[in-house]
C-alpha positions as CSV (number, residue, x, y, z in Angstrom):
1,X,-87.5,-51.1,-122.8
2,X,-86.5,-47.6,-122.1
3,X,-86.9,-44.8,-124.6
4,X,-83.2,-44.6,-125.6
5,X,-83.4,-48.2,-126.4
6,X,-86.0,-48.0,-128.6
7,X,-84.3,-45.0,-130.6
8,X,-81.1,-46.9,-130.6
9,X,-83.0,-50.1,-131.8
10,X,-84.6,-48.2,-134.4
11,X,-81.6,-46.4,-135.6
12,X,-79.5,-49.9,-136.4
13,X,-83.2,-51.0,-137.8
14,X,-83.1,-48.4,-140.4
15,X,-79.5,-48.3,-141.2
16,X,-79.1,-52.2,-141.8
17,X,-82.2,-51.8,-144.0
18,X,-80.1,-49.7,-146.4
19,X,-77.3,-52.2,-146.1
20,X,-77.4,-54.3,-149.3
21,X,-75.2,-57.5,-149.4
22,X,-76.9,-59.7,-152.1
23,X,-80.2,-60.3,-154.0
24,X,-81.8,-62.0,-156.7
25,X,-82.6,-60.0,-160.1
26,X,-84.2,-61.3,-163.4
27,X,-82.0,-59.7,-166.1
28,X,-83.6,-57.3,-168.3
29,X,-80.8,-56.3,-170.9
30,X,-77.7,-57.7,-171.1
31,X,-74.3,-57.1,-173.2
32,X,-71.1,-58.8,-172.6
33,X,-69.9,-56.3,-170.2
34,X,-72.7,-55.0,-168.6
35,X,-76.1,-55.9,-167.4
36,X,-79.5,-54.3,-166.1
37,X,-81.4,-56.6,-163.4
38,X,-85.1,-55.8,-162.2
39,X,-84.8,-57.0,-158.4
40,X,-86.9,-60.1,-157.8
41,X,-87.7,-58.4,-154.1
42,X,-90.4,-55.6,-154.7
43,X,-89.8,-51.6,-153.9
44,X,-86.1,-51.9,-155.3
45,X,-85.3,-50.0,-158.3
46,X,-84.1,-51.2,-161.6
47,X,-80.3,-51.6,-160.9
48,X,-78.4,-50.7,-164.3
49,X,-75.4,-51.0,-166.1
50,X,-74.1,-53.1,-163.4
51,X,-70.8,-55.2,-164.6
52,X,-70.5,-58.9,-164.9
53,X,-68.2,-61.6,-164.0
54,X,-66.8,-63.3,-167.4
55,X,-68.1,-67.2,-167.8
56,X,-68.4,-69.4,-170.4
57,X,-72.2,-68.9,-170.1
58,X,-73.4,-66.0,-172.0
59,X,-76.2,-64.3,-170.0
60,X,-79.6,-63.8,-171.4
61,X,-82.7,-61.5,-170.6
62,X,-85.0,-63.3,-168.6
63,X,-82.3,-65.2,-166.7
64,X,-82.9,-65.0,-162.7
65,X,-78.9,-63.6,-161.6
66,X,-77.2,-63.4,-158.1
67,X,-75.8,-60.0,-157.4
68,X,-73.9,-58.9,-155.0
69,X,-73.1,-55.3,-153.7
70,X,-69.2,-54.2,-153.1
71,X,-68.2,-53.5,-149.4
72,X,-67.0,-49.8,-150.9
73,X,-67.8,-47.4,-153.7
74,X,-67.1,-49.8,-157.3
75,X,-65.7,-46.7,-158.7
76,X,-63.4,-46.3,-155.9
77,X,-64.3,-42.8,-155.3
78,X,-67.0,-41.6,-152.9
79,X,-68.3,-42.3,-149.3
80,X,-71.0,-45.6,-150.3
81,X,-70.7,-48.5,-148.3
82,X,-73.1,-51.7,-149.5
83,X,-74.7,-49.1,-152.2
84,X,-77.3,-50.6,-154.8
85,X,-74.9,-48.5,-157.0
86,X,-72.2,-51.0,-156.8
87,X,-74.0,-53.8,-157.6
88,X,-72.2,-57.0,-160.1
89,X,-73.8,-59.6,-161.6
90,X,-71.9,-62.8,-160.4
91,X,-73.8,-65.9,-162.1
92,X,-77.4,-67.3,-163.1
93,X,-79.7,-69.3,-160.7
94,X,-81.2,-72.2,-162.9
C-alpha cells in the first residue's frame, strides 16, 4: 500500500473513531428529565445531564441505558456532528 494510502486510511481511522452513534451506559443519577450515564465501554467519560425520552418506566441508578448521540449539535447551535455532548438516554436494557 502506498504512503498516501496509508495517511488516507489513517485519517478516516481516526475520524470514525470520534464518531459516536450509540452505546451502552449504566445510569448513575437520574431525575425525570435528565440523566448521568457511566459508559459501559472503558476510556469514555461520564456523559452528564443528558435528556431522556418520557416512558412509563421510571429510570433508576444502576439501570444499564441505550444512548444514542444526535446527527447535529442537541442545542442546535455549534459545529458537533455525533458529539458525546449530544447524547439521550432512549430506554433500559433488562
Amino acid at each position: 500500500m502506498s504512503e498516501f494510502s496509508e495517511v488516507i486510511k489513517d485519517y478516516i481511522s481516526e475520524s470514525l473513531s470520534m464518531t459516536h452513534t450509540a452505546m451502552l451506559g449504566r445510569l448513575t443519577s437520574v431525575t425525570e428529565t435528565e440523566a448521568d450515564v457511566q459508559p459501559l465501554q472503558s476510556g469514555f467519560p461520564l456523559l452528564t445531564g443528558l435528556p431522556v425520552l418520557k416512558q412509563s418506566y421510571m429510570y433508576e441508578e444502576g439501570d444499564t441505558v441505550l444512548v444514542v448521540f444526535l446527527e447535529r449539535a442537541r442545542d442546535g447551535a455549534g459545529q458537533r456532528k455525533h458529539s458525546l455532548e449530544d447524547g439521550i438516554v432512549v430506554g433500559v436494557i433488562k
